[in-house]
C-alpha positions in Angstrom: -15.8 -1.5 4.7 -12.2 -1.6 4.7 -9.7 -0.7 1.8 -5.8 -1.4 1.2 -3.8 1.7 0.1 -0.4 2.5 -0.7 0.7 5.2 1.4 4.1 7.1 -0.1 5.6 9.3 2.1 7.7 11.9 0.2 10.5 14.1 1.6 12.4 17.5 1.0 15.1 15.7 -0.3 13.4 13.7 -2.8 13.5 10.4 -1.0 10.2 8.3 -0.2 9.2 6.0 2.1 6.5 3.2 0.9 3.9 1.7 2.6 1.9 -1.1 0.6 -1.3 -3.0 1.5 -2.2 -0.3 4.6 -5.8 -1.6 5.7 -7.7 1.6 6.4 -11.8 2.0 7.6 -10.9 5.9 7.0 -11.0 8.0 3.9 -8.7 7.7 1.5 -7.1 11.0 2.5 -6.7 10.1 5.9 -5.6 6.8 5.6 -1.7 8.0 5.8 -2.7 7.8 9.7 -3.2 4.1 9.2 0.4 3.4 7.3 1.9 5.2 10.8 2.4 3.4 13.7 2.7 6.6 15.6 2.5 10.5 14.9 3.0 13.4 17.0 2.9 17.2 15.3 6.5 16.5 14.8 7.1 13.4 13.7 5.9 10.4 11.9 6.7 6.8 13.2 6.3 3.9 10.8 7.3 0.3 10.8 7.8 -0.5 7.0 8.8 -4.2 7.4 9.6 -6.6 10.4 12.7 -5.3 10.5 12.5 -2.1 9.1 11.3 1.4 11.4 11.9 4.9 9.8 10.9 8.1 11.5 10.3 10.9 9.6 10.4 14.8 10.8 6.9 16.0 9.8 9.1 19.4 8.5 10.6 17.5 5.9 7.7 15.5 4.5 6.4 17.6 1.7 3.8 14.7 0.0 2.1 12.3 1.1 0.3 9.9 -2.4 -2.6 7.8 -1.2 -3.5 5.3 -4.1 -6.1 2.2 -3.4 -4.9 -1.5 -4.8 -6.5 -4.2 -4.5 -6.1 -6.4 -1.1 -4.6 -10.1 -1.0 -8.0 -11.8 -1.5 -8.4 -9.5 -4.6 -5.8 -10.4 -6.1 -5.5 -13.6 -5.4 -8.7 -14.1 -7.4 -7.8 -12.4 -10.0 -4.6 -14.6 -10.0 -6.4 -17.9 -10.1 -9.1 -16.4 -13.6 -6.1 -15.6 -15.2 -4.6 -19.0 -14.6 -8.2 -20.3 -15.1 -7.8 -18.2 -18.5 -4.7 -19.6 -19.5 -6.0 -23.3 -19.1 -9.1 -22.6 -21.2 -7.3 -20.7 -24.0 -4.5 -24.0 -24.0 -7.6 -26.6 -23.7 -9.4 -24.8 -26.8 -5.8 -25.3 -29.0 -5.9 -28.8 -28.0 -3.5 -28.9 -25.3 
């Protein structure tokens, strides 16, 4: 079953690069692989937006933070029982 993650890449220099909603079959601490579009041992190609592509020098990367969130389907029913929520809570106060 496949998961979303996070994937935040951070550097020596206390920048970080974010990856959100990577789709990974893989374990949570190799799904870093996924948020890549390529890796060699010294570097680590990834494609943050349309139009955005950063590579980062593996020497330089000193974290990498995995977290799980929840994917767009998740969310967006959660989305519609809190609006669902909403409607009940204004319908019981007479709205």
């Amino acid at each position: 079953m496949s998961n979303y993650y996070d994937v935040t890449f951070h550097e020596l220099s206390g920048k970080s690069v974010v990856k959100r909603e990577v789709i990974s079959d893989k374990e949570p601490f190799d799904a870093w692989q996924d948020a890549c579009d390529s890796f060699t041992d010294d570097v680590l190609n990834i494609r943050v937006n349309e139009d955005t592509f950063v590579s980062l020098s593996r020497r330089f990367v000193v974290r990498i933070d995995v977290e799980e969130v929840d994917g767009p389907v998740d969310k967006q029913i959660k989305r519609h029982d809190e609006i669902m929520g909403v409607v009940n809570t204004l319908s019981n106060m007479g709205f």
